[in-house]
DRENDO-1510 file (C-alpha; in Angstrom, 1 decimal, always signed):
<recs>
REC; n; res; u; v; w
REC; 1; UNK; +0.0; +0.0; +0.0 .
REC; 2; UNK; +1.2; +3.5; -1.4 .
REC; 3; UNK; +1.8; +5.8; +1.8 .
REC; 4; UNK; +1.2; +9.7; +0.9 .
REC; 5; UNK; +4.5; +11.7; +0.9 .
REC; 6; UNK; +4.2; +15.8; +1.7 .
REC; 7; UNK; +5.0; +17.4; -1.7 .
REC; 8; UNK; +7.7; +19.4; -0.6 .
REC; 9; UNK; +10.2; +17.9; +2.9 .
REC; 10; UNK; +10.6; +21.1; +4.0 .
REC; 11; UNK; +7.0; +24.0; +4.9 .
REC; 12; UNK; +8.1; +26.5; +1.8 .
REC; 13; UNK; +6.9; +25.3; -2.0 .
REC; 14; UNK; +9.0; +27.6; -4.7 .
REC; 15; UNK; +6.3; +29.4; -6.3 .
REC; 16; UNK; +7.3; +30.9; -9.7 .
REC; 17; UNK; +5.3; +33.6; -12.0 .
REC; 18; UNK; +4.2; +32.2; -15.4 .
REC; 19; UNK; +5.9; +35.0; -18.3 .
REC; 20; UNK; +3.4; +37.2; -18.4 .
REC; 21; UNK; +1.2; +37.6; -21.4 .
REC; 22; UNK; -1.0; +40.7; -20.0 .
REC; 23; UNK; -1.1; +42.7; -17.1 .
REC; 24; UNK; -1.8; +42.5; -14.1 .
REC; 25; UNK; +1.2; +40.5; -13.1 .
REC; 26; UNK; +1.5; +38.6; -9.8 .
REC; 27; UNK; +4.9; +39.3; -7.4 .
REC; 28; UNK; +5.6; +38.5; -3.5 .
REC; 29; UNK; +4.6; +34.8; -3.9 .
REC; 30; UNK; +4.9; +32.5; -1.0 .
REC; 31; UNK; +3.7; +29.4; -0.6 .
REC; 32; UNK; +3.5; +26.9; +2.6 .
REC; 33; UNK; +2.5; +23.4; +3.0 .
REC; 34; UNK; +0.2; +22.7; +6.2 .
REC; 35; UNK; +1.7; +21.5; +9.3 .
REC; 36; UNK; +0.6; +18.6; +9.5 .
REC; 37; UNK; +0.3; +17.2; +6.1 .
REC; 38; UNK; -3.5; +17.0; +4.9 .
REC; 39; UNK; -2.6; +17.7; +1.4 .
REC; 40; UNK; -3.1; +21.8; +1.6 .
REC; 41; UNK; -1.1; +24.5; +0.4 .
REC; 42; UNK; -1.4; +27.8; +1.8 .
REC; 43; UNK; +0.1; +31.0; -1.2 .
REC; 44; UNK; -0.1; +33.9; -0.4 .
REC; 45; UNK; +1.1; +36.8; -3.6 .
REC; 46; UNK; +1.0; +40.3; -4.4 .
REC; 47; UNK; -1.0; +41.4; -7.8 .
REC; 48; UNK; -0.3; +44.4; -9.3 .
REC; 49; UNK; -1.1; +46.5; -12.7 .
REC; 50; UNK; -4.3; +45.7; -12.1 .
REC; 51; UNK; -6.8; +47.8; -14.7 .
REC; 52; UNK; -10.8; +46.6; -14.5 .
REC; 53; UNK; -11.7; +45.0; -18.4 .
REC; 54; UNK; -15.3; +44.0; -19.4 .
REC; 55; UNK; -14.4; +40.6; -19.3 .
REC; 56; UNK; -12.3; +40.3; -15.5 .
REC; 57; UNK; -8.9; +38.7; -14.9 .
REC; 58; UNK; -8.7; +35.3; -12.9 .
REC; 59; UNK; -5.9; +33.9; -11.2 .
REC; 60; UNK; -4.8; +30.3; -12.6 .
REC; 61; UNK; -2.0; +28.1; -11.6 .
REC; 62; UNK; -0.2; +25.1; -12.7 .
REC; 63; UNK; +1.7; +22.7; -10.8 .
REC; 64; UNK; +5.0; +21.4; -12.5 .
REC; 65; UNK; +7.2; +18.5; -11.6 .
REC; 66; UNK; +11.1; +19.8; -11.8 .
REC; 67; UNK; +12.5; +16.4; -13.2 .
REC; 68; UNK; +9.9; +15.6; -16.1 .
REC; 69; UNK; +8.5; +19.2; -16.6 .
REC; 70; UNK; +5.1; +17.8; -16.8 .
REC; 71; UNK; +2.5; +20.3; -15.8 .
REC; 72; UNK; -0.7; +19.9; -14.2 .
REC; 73; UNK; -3.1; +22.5; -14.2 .
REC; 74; UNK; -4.8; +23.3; -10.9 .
REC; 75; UNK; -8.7; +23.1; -10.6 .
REC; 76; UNK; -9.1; +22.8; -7.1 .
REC; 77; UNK; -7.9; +26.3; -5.9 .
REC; 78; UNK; -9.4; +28.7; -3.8 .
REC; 79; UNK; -9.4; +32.4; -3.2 .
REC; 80; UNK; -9.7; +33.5; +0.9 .
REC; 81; UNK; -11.8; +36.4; +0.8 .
REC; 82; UNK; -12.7; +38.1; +4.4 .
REC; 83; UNK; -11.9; +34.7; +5.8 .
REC; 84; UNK; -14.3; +32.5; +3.2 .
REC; 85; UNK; -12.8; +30.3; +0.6 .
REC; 86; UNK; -14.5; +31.2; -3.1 .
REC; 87; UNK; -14.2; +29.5; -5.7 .
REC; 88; UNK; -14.5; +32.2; -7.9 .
REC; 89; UNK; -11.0; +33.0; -8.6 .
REC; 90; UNK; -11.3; +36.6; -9.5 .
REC; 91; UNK; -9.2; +39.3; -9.3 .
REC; 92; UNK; -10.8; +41.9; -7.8 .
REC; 93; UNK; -8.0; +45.0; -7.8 .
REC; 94; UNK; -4.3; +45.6; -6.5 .
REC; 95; UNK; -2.9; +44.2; -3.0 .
REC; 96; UNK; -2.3; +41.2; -1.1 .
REC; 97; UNK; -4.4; +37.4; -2.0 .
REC; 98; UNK; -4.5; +34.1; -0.1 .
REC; 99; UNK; -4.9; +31.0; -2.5 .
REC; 100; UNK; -5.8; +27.6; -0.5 .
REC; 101; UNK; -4.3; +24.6; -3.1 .
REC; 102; UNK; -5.8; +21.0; -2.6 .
REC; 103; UNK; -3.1; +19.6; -3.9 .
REC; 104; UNK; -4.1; +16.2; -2.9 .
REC; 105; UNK; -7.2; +16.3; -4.8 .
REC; 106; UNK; -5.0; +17.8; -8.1 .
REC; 107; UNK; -2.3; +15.3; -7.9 .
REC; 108; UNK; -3.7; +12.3; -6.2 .
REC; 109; UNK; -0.8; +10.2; -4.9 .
REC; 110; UNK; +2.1; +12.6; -4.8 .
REC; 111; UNK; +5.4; +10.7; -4.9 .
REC; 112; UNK; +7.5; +13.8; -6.0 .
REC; 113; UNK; +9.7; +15.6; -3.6 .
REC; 114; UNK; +10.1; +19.0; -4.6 .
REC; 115; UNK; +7.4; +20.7; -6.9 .
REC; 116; UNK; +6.9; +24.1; -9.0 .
REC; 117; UNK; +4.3; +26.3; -8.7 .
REC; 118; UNK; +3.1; +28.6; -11.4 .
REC; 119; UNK; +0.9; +31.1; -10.6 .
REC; 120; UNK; -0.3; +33.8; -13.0 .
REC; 121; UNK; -3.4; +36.1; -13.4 .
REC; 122; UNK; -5.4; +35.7; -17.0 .
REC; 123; UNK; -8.1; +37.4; -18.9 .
REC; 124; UNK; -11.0; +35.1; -17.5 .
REC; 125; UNK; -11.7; +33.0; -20.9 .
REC; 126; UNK; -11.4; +29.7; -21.7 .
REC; 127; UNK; -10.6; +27.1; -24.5 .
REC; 128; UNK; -13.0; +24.2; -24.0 .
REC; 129; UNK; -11.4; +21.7; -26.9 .
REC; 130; UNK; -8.1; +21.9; -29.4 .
REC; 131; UNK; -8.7; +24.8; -32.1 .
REC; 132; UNK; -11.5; +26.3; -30.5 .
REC; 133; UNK; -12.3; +29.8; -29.6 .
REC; 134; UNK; -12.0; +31.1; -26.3 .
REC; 135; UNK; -15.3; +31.7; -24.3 .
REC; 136; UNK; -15.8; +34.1; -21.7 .
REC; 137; UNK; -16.8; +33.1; -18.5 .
REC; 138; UNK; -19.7; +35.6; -18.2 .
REC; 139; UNK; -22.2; +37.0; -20.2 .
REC; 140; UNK; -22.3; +40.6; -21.2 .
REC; 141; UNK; -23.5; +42.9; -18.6 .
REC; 142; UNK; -22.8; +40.2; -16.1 .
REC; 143; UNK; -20.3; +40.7; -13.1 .
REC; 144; UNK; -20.6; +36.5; -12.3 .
REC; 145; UNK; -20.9; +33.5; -14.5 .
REC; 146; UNK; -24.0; +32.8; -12.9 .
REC; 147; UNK; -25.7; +36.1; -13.4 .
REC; 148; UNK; -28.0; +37.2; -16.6 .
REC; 149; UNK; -26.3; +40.2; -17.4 .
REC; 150; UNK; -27.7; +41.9; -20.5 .
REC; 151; UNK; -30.9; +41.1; -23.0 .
REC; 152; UNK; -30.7; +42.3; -27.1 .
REC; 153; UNK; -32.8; +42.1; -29.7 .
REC; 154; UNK; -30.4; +40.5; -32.4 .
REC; 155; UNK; -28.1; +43.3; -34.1 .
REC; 156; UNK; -28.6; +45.3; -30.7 .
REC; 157; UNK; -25.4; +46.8; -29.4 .
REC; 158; UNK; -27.0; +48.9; -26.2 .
REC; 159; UNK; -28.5; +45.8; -24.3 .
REC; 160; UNK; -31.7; +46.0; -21.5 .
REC; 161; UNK; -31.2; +44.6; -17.9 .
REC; 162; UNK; -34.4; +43.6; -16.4 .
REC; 163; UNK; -35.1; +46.2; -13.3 .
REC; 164; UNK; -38.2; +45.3; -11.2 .
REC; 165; UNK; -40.8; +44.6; -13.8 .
REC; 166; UNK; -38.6; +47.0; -16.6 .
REC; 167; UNK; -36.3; +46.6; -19.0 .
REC; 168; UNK; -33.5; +49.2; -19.1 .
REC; 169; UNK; -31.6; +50.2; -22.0 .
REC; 170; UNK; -27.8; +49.6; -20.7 .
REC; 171; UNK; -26.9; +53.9; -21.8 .
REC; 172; UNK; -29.8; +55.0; -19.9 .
REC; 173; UNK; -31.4; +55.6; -23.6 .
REC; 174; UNK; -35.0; +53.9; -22.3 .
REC; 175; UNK; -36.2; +53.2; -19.1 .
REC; 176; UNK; -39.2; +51.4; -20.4 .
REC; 177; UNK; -38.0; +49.2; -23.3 .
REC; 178; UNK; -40.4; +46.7; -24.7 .
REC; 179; UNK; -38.7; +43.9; -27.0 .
REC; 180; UNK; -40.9; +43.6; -30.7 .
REC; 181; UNK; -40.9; +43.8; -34.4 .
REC; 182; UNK; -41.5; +47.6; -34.2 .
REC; 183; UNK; -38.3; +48.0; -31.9 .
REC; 184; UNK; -36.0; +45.8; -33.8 .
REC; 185; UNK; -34.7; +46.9; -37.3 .
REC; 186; UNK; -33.2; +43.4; -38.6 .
REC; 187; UNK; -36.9; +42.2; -38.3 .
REC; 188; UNK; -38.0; +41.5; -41.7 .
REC; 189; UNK; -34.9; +42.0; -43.7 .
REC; 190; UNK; -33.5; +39.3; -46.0 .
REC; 191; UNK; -30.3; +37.9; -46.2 .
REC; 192; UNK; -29.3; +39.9; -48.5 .
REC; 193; UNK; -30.8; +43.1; -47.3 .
REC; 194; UNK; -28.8; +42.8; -44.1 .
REC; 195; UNK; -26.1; +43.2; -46.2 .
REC; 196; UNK; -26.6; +45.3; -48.1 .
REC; 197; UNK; -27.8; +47.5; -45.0 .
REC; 198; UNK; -24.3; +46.3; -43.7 .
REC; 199; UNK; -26.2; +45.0; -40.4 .
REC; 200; UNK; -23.8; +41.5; -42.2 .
REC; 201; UNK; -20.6; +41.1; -43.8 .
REC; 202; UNK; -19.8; +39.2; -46.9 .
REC; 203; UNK; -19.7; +35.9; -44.7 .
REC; 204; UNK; -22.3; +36.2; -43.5 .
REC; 205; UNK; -21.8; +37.1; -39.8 .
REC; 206; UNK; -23.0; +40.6; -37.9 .
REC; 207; UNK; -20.6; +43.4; -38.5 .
REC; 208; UNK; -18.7; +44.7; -36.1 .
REC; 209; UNK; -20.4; +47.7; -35.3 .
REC; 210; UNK; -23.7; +45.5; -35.0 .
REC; 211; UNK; -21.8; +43.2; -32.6 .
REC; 212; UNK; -22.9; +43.1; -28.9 .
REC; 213; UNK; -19.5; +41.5; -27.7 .
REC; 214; UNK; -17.4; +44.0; -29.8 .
REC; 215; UNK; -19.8; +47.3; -28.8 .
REC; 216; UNK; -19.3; +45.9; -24.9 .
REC; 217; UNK; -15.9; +44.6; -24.8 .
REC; 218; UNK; -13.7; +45.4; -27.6 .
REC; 219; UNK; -10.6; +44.2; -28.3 .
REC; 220; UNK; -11.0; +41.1; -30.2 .
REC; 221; UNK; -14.1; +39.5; -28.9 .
REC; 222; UNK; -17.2; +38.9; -30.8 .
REC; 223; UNK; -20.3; +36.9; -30.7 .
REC; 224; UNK; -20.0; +33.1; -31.6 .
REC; 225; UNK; -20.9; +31.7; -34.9 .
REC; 226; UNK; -23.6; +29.1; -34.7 .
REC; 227; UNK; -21.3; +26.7; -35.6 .
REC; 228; UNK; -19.4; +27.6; -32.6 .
REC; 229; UNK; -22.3; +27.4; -30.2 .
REC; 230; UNK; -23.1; +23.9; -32.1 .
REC; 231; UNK; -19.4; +22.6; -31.3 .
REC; 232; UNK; -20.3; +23.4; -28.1 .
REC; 233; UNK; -22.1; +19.9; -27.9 .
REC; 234; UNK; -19.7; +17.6; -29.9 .
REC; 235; UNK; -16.7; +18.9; -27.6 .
REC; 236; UNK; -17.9; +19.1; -24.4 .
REC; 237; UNK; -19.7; +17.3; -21.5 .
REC; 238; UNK; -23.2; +19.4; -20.6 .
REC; 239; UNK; -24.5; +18.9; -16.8 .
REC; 240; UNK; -27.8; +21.0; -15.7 .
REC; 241; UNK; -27.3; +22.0; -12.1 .
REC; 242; UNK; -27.5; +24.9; -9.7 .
REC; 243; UNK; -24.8; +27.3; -9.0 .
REC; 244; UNK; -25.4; +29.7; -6.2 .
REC; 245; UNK; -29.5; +29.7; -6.4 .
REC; 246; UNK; -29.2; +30.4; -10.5 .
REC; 247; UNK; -30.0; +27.4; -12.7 .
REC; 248; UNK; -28.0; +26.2; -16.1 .
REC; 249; UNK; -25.8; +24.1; -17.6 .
REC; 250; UNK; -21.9; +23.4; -17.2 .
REC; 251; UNK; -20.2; +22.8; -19.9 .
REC; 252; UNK; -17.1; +21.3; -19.6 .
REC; 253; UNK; -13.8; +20.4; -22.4 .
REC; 254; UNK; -12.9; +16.7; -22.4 .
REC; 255; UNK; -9.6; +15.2; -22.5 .
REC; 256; UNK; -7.0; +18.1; -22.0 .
REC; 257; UNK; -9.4; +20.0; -21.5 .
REC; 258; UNK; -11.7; +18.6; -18.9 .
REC; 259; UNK; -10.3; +21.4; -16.2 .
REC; 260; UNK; -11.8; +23.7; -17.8 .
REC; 261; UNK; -16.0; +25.0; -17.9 .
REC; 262; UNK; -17.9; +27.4; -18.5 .
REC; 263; UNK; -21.7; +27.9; -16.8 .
REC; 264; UNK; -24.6; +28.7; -19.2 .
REC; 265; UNK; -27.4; +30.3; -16.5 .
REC; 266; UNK; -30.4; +29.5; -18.2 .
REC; 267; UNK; -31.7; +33.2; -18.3 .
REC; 268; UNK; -34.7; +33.0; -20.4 .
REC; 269; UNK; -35.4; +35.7; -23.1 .
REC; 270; UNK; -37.4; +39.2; -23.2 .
REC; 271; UNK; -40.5; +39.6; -24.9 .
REC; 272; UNK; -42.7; +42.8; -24.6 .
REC; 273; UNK; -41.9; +43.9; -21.5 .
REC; 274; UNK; -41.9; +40.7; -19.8 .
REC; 275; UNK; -39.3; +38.0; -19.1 .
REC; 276; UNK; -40.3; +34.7; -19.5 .
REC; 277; UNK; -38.9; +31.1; -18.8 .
REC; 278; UNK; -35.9; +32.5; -16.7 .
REC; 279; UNK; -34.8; +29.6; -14.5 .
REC; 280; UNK; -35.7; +27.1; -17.0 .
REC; 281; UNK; -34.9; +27.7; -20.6 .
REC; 282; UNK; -31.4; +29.6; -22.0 .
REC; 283; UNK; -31.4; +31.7; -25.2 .
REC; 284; UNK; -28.2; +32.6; -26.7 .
REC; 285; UNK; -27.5; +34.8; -29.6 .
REC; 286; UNK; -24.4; +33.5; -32.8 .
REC; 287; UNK; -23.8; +36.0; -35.2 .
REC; 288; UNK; -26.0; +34.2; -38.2 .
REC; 289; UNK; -29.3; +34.6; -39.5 .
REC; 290; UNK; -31.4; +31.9; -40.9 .
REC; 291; UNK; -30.8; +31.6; -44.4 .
REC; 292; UNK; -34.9; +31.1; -45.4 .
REC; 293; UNK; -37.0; +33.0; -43.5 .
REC; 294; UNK; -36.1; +36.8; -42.8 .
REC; 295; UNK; -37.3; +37.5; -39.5 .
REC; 296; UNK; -35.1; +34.7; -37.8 .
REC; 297; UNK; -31.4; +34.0; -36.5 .
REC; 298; UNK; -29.8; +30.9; -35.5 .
REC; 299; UNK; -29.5; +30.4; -31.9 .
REC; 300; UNK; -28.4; +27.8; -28.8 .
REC; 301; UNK; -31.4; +26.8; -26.9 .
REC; 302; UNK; -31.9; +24.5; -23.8 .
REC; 303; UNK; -34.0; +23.7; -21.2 .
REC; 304; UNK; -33.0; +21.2; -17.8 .
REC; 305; UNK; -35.0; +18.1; -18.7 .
REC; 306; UNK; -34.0; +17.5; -22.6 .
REC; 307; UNK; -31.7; +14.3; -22.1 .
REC; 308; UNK; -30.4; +13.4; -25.3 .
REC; 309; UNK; -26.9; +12.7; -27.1 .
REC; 310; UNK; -27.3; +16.3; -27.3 .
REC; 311; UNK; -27.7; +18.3; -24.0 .
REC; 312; UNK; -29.5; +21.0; -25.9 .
REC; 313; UNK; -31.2; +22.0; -28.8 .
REC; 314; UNK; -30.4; +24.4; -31.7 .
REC; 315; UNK; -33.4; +26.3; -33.1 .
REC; 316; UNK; -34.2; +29.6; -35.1 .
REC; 317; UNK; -35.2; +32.1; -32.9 .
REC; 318; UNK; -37.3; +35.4; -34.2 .
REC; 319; UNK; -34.9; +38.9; -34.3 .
REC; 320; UNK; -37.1; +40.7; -31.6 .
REC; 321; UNK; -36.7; +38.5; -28.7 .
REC; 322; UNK; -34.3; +39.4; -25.9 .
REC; 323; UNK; -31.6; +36.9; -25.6 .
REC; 324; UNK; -28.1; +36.5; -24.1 .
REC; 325; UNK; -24.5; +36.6; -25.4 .
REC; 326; UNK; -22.1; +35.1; -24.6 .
REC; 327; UNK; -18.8; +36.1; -26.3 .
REC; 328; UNK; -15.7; +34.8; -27.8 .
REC; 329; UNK; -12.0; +35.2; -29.2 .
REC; 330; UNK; -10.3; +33.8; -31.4 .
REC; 331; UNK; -10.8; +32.8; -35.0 .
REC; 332; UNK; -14.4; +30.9; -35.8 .
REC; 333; UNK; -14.8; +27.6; -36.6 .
</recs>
């Protein structure tokens, strides 16, 4: 019978930055084993060049073993705020952070006597399967993965969060907004209109300046193709569950990818000035209209008691409705 060895013979792990890609940058690291051994680590760093973006920055850590240089990324980590561990691993702003590491539960039966530490903070996206984009852990207009954030109408760029029995336009424009045909320009208009209207580029996709992601965040994110949003299935696990009161679906990467998830709250859509099926059903936006029928866009859709190969199901959805977005980077698929 293997006996568990501490990771390290001495309290102190050697806790090394990852070269940064991006501010903010993480300095002042220190890391100790607990006394006795239950498989703990206790870091403790310094983050710095911190500057708020749309999307957030995340801490995220790899464990490497000196002799083989095989690294393991670490999924059960925790972030000690006011004396609670969260597992939301958000950076937050500048100063000093507390990380409890399970290493136990990361590495199983640890039979290596000295062990690296990476530690870095990252744009909070992830890549979910080999050549794919990278999603953002949160919808636009949301602060956590598990809230709604903001509703459009598809080609929208301002966005309405439900206030009360309201929806309100994101700039202040309407305190009042009521989701319908008469409110949504892209209702009606062909394929080929949309174009030529330049709501759609040559491929076929929303144009930038009719793009949600890139109106919100910028950079180089964007909303996801439908084929995107259809990968979605064929590359990753989908589990309905519960995360802090909201309900939704994981979705998590397989193989070298399996540490890494994203969570879909199933926020319903706006119609009118009402918000229907939120808790149940989810309704996100892709970037491509139906190519038949001119007053619909394709769309992810999924409800918690559709059990199939496919967690979920991928329908047209009419132009007026209020629905989520979820954005992505990199180049579609």
């Amino acid at each position: 019978m293997k006996t568990r060895r501490p990771l390290l013979p001495a309290l102190a792990l050697l806790l090394l930055p990852l070269s940064s890609r991006a501010e903010p940058v993480v300095t002042d690291v220190v890391a100790k084993q607990r006394y006795p051994w239950n498989g703990k680590v206790d870091i403790t760093c310094t983050v710095s060049g911190f500057e708020e973006t749309a999307s957030g920055w995340k801490f995220f850590v790899k464990a490497v073993d000196p002799d083989s240089g095989d690294a393991t990324t670490v999924s059960h980590v925790q972030v000690m705020r006011d004396g609670v561990a969260s597992n939301d691993l958000k950076v937050q702003a500048n100063g000093n952070y507390r990380l409890v590491w399970d290493a136990s539960a990361d590495l199983g039966e640890v039979v290596c006597s000295n062990m690296v530490v990476r530690v870095e903070v990252i744009e909070r996206k992830v890549q979910l399967w080999e050549g794919g984009p990278y999603w953002a852990e949160t919808n636009i207009g949301a602060e956590n993965p598990e809230d709604y954030g903001l509703y459009f109408w598809w080609g929208d760029t301002v966005g309405y969060r439900r206030e009360g029995s309201a929806w309100v336009a994101s700039d202040g424009s309407s305190q009042n907004f009521s989701f319908g045909s008469g409110n949504t320009p892209t209702y009606g208009a062909s394929k080929a209109s949309l174009q030529n209207e330049g709501w759609i580029t040559a491929d076929g996709v929303l144009a930038s300046a009719h793009d949600a992601a890139q109106a919100h965040w910028g950079g180089s994110w964007r909303m996801p193709t439908f084929a995107e949003l259809s990968a979605l299935n064929g590359n990753c696990d989908w589990l309905w569950t519960t995360r802090n009161g909201v309900n939704g679906y994981v979705v998590r990467g397989r193989g070298d990818f399996k540490a890494s998830s994203i969570f879909l709250p199933a926020a319903g859509y706006g119609y009118g000035t009402s918000l229907d099926r939120a808790g149940s059903y989810g309704y996100y936006w892709s970037s491509v209209p139906y190519n038949s029928f001119s007053y619909t866009t394709q769309y992810l859709f999924f409800y918690s008691n559709y059990y199939s190969d496919k967690h979920c199901t991928y329908e047209d959805g009419s132009r007026d409705y209020g629905q989520s977005v979820r954005p992505v980077q990199g180049f579609a698929q």
